[in-house]
C-alpha positions as CSV (number, residue, x, y, z in Angstrom):
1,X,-20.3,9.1,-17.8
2,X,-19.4,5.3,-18.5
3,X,-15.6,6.5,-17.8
4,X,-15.5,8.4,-14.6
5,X,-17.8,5.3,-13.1
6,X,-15.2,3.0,-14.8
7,X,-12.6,5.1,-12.8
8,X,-14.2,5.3,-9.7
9,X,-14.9,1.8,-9.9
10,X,-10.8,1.0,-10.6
11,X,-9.7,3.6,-7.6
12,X,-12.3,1.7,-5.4
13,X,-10.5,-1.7,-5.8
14,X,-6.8,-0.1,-5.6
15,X,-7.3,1.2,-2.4
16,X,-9.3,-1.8,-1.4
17,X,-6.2,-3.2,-2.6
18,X,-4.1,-1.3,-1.1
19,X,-5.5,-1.5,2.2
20,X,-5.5,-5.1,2.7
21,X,-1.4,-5.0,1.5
22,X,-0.8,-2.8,4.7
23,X,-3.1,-5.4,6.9
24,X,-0.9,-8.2,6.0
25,X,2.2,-6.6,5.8
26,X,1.0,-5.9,9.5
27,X,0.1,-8.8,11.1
28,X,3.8,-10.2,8.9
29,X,5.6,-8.0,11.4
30,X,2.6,-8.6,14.4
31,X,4.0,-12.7,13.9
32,X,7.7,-12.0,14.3
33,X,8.1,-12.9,10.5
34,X,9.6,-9.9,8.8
35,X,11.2,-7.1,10.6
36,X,10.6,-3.8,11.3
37,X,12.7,-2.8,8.1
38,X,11.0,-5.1,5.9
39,X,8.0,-3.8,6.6
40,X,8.9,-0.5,6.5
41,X,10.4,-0.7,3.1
42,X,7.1,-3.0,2.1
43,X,5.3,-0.1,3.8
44,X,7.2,2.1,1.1
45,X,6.6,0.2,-2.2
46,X,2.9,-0.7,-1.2
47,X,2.5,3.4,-0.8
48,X,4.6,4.1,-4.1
49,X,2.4,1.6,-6.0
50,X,-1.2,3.3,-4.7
51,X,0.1,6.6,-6.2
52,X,2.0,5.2,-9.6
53,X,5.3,6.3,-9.4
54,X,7.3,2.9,-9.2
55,X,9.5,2.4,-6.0
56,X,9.5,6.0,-4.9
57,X,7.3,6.1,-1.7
58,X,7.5,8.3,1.1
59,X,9.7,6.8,4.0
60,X,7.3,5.3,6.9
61,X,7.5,7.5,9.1
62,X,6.2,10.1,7.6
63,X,3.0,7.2,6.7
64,X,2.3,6.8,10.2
């Protein structure tokens, strides 16, 4: 029982994580400070790290 709250607790605060990575990678682009590839491949590696398989992420487009 102590586990799967322990987990539910961890995936909680990934995709709280998570979440705000794609809100700042947003307003980044928003600002004019990165471009639209940057944040797509940010977009990329901030999707390939909620899932745990390293720098393969699905390609943006098919995020949005």
């Amino acid at each position: 029982m102590k586990e799967s709250k322990a987990s539910a607790k961890e995936q909680r605060r990934s995709v709280a994580e998570q979440i705000w990575l794609h809100y700042y990678n947003q307003k980044l682009y928003d600002k004019g400070l990165i471009t639209a590839d940057e944040r797509n491949r940010m977009t990329n590696r901030i999707n390939a790290r909620g899932r745990g398989d390293g720098a393969k992420g699905k390609r943006y487009e098919e995020c949005r």
